[in-house]
Every structure is written in structure tokens, then in C-alpha cells.
C-alpha positions in Angstrom: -36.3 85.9 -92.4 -37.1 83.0 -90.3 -37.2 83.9 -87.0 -39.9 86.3 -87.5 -42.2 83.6 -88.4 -41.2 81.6 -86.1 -42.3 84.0 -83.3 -45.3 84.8 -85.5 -46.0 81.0 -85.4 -45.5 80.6 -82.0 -47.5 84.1 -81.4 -50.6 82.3 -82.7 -50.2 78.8 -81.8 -50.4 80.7 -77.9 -53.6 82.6 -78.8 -55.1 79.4 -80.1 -54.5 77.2 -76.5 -55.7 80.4 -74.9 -58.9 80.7 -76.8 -59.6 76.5 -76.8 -58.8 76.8 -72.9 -61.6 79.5 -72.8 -64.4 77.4 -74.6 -63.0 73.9 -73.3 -66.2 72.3 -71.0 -66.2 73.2 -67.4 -65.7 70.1 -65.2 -68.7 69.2 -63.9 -69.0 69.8 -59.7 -71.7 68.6 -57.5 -71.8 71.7 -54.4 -73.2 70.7 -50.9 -73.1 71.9 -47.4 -71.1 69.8 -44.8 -69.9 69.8 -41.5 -66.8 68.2 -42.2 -64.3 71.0 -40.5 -67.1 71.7 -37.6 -69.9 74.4 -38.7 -71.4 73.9 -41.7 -69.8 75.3 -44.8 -70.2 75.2 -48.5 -67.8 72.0 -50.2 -68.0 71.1 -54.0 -66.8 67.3 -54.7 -66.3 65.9 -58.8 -69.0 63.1 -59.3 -66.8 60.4 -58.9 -66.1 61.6 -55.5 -62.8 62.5 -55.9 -60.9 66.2 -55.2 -63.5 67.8 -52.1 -62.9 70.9 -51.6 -64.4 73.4 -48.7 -65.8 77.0 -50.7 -67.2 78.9 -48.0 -64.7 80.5 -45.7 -63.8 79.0 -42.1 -63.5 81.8 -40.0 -67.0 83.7 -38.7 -70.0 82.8 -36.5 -72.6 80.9 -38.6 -74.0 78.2 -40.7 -73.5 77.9 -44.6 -76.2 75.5 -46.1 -78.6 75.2 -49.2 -75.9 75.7 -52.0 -77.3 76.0 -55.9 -75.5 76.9 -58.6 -76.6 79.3 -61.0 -77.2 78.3 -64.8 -74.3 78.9 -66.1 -72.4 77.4 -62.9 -69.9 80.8 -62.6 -71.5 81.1 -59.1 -73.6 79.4 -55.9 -76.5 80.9 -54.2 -76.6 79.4 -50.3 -78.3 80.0 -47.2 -76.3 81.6 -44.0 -76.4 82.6 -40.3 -73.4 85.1 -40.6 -74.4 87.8 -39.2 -77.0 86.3 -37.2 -80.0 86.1 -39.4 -80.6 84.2 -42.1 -79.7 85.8 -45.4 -79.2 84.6 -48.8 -76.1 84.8 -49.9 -73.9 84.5 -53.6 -70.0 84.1 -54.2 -68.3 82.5 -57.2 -68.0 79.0 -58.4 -64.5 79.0 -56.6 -65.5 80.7 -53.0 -64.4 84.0 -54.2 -65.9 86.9 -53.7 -69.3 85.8 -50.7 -71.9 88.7 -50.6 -75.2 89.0 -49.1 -77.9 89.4 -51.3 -81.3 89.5 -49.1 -83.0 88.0 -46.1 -84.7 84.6 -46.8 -83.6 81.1 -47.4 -84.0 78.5 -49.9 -83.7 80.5 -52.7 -82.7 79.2 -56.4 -81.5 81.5 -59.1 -83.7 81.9 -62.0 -82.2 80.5 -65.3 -81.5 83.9 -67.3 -79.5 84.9 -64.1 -82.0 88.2 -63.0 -84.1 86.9 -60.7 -84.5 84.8 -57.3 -87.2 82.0 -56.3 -87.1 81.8 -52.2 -88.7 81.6 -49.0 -89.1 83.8 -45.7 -90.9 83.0 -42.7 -93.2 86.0 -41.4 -95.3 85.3 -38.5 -94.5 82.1 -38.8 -95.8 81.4 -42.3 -93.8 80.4 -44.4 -94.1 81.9 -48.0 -92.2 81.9 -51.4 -91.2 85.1 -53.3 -89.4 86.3 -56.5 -87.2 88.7 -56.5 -85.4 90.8 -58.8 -81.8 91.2 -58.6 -81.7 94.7 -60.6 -84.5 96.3 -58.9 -85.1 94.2 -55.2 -88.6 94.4 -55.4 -90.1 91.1 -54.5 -93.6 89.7 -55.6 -95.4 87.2 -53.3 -95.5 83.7 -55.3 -97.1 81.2 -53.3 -101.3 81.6 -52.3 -101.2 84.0 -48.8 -103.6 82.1 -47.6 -101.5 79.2 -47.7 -99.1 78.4 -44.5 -96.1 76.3 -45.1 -94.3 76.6 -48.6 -91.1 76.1 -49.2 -88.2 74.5 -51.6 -89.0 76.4 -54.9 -87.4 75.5 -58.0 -87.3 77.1 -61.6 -87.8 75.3 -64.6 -85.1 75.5 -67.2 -87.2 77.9 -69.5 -87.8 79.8 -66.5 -91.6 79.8 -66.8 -92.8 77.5 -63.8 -91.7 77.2 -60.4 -92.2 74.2 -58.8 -92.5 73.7 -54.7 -93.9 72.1 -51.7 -96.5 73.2 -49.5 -97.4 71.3 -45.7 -100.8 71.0 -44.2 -101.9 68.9 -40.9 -102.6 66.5 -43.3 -99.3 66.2 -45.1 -97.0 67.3 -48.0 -97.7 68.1 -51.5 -95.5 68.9 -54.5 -97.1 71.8 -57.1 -96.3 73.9 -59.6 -97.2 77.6 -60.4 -96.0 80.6 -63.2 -93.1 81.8 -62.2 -95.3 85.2 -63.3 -97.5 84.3 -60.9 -100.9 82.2 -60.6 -102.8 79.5 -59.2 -101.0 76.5 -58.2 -101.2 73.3 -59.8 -100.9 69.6 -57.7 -98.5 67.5 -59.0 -98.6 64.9 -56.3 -99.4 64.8 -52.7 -98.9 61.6 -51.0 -96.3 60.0 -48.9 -94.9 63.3 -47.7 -93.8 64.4 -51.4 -91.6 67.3 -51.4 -88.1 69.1 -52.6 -89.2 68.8 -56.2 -86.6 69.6 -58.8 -86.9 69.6 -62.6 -84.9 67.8 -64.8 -82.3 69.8 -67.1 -84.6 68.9 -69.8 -87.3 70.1 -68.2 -89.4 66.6 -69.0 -88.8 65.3 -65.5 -89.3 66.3 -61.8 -87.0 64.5 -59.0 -88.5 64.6 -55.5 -88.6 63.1 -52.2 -90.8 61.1 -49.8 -90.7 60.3 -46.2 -87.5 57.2 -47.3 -87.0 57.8 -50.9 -86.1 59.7 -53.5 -88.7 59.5 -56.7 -89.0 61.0 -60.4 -92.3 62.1 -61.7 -94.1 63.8 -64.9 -94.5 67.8 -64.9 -98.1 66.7 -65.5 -98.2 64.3 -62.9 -97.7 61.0 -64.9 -95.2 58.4 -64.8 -94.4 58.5 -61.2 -92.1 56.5 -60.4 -89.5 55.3 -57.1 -85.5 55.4 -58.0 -83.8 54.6 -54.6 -85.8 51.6 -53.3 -83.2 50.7 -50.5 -82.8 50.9 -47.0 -82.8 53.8 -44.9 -83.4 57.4 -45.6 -82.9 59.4 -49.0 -83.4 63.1 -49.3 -82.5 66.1 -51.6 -81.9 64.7 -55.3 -81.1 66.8 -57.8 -80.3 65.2 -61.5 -76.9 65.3 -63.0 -76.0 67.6 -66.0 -77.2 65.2 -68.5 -80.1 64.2 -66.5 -78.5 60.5 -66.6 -78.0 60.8 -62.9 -79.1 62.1 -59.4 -77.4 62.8 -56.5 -79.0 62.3 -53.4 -78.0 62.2 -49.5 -78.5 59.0 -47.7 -78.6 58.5 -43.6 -79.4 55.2 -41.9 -82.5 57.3 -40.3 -83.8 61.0 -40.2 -81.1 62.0 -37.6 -78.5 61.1 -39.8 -75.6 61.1 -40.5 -75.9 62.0 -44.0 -73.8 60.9 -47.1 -73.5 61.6 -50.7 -74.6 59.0 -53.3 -75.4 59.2 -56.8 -77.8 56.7 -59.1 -78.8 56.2 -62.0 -82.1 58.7 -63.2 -84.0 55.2 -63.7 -83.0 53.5 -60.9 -80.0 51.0 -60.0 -77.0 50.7 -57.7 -76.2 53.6 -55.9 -72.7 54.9 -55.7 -71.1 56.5 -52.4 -69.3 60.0 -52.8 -68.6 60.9 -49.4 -68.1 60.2 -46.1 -66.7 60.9 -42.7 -69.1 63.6 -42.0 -72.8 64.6 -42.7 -72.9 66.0 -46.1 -76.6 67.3 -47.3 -78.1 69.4 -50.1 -75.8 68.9 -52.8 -76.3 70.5 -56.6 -74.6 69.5 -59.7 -73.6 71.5 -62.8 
């Protein structure tokens, strides 16, 4: 009998699509917050610029800004007004499924999923915090005594947290155990902050007053990758840590659009336009 087989065969052949659809690479995505439809909401764009897309929903009172995506990319932690205080919030890689998480802002999800690196303001000091998803107890990170911190970042064995922290005097880029400890200066000169680490953990992106550098973990090998005109800000490196995404305006008032660059340097690439598009991510 034939047909049996047949259906068998075609049974199977079914299961297999299904199961190579499942473990087939996700598309890569750099998320940002824009104000392309009005307030600012949460858009995701492919790295060649092509197919943006709004996330975060239209409708409600508020701002939607700060997007990172978690490790495994299935979802985006963001900053938001909705509600009228700034919260933390989470939804899935698609916009699905928004919930508030906490009060704070800033905040990066830790590589293993469990915990949050973020800031809240209290008495007008600004201070960073983990916290634990399961539990919600939060444990002071950054020194008390210290006023502005802000912009933490894990490392991708989850170990270190990197940051910036603001005196009178200016900016500086350190990093600290994510268990706690004392800070450590990476670099503190030309009003270095928004330090991110590299997906091989080798590297830290950061920016400047105008540009957008790379520099050593240990504080070596510093080095200037946009070395253009006007103002660069929030890079984060690509997947592959080949790239980095930044936002560019023609001063600090904007308006701000998406480029990408080379990690070493080179012409930059424009992604978007039209709008001011800030803070983007990319997994």
C-alpha cells in the first residue's frame, strides 16, 4: 500500500520544516525609541534599514524610550511615563504582551534572564540597583556616597556591570561586580559615558561629548570610531561585534538619526530618517 506511505512521507517531511523553522536563526533587529508617529514609542528597523516597524502601542499618555533587548532577544526591557511615573517596563520581541515591572529607568536585563541593572533618582541622587525578577528585592550597586550614576550595562558573563558616574568636574566610565564592590575607572575624560560591552566581552563602546569611541575592559586600546562631523551618541555593537549602531544629530538638540559603522572605524551608513530616532539595541 502506497498511499500510506505517501502520507507517512509527507507526515514527516512537515515535522521536519517545522522543527528546521524552529532552530532557523532569528533575523537580526536593531530596537530604538522614536518619535516618528508623535510621542515616543518603541520601533525595531533590520540593519540595513529596511522594514521599520512601531512595537509599543499608540494609544495612552506617555513616553516609551530606552529599549534593550534581553539575551536571548524574545523580549525588550524600556523605560515609560504611562501611568505618569517612570517605570520599567517588558513586552515581547513583537510588542506583545507590555507589563510593568518596577519603578526606575535605564535598566538592562542581566544575561541569564533573572536579574535587572537600573537606575532611580531619590532625592535627587541618582543611583544604580540590581534587582531580582523572582524575589524584587533590590541591592544598592553604585557607592551611596556617590551622586550621579547612571547607564549600567552587564557584561556577557554577567559578572561586571559597567556605568557612568558625573561630578562638577565631568564624566567617567567604570566598572564594578555585578555582586557588588568597589568601582573601577576605566576612563574619565572628554565627558566619557554610556559604556557598553562588546558581545565578546573584549570590548567596551562608549561615548564622548561628539563621538562615539571603543575601549579595553582594562582601560587600554582606546580608541575614536566616528571621527565626523556633528554629534554621535548611544552605540551599541552589532551581534557579531563587526558593527555599531549609533545615533547621529547635526548638534545636541538634534534631530537624531540612525547610522551604523564599522567596529574599527570607516563610513557610516544611514538607517533612518524623517524623525528623531535615539537609543537603539541590536540582537
Amino acid at each position: 500500500m502506497r498511499i500510506p506511505r505517501l502520507i507517512g512521507l509527507i507526515v514527516f517531511v512537515a515535522l521536519a520544516i517545522q522543527v528546521h523553522a524552529a532552530d532557523a536563526p532569528r533575523p537580526a533587529k536593531i530596537v530604538y525609541s522614536s518619535n516618528k508617529s508623535g510621542p515616543w514609542r518603541i520601533w525595531v528597523v533590520s540593519p540595513d534599514g529596511k522594514d521599520a516597524k512601531q512595537l509599543s502601542a499608540q494609544d495612552g499618555e506617555g513616553q516609551d524610550v530606552d529599549p534593550v533587548f534581553s539575551a536571548d532577544a524574545k523580549s525588550i526591557v524600556y523605560t515609560s511615563t504611562r501611568g505618569g511615573k517612570p517605570g520599567i517596563w517588558r513586552m515581547n520581541a513583537d510588542g506583545a504582551k507590555p507589563e510593568r515591572l518596577c519603578d526606575g529607568d535605564q535598566a538592562e536585563i542581566s544575561p541569564d534572564g533573572k536579574k535587572l541593572a537600573l537606575r532611580k533618582i531619590d532625592n535627587k541622587l541618582e543611583r544604580l540597583y540590581v534587582r531580582d525578577l523572582k524575589t524584587g528585592k533590590e541591592t544598592l550597586l553604585s557607592p551611596a556616597d556617590w551622586p550621579h550614576c547612571s547607564g549600567p550595562a552587564w557584561s556577557p558573563d554577567g559578572k561586571t556591570i559597567a556605568f557612568a558616574a558625573r561630578w562638577d568636574a565631568g564624566n567617567g566610565v567604570y566598572l564594578v561586580p555585578a555582586a557588588g564592590g568597589k568601582p573601577v575607572k576605566i576612563y574619565d575624560k572628554q565627558g566619557a559615558c554610556e559604556p557598553h560591552y562588546s558581545p565578546d566581552g573584549k570590548r567596551l563602546v562608549y561615548e564622548t561629548e561628539t563621538h562615539i569611541c571603543t575601549i579595553n575592559p582594562d582601560g587600554t586600546k582606546n580608541r575614536t570610531v566616528t571621527t565626523f562631523a556633528g554629534v554621535q551618541r548611544y552605540g551599541r555593537f552589532s551581534p557579531d561585534g563587526k558593527w555599531i549602531v549609533f545615533c547621529q544629530g547635526v548638534s545636541e538638540q538634534g534631530p537624531w538619526e540612525l547610522y551604523k559603522i564599522g567596529a574599527n572605524g570607516g563610513t557610516p551608513t544611514k538607517l533612518t530618517s524623517g524623525a528623531s530616532d535615539m537609543t537603539p539595541d541590536w540582537k
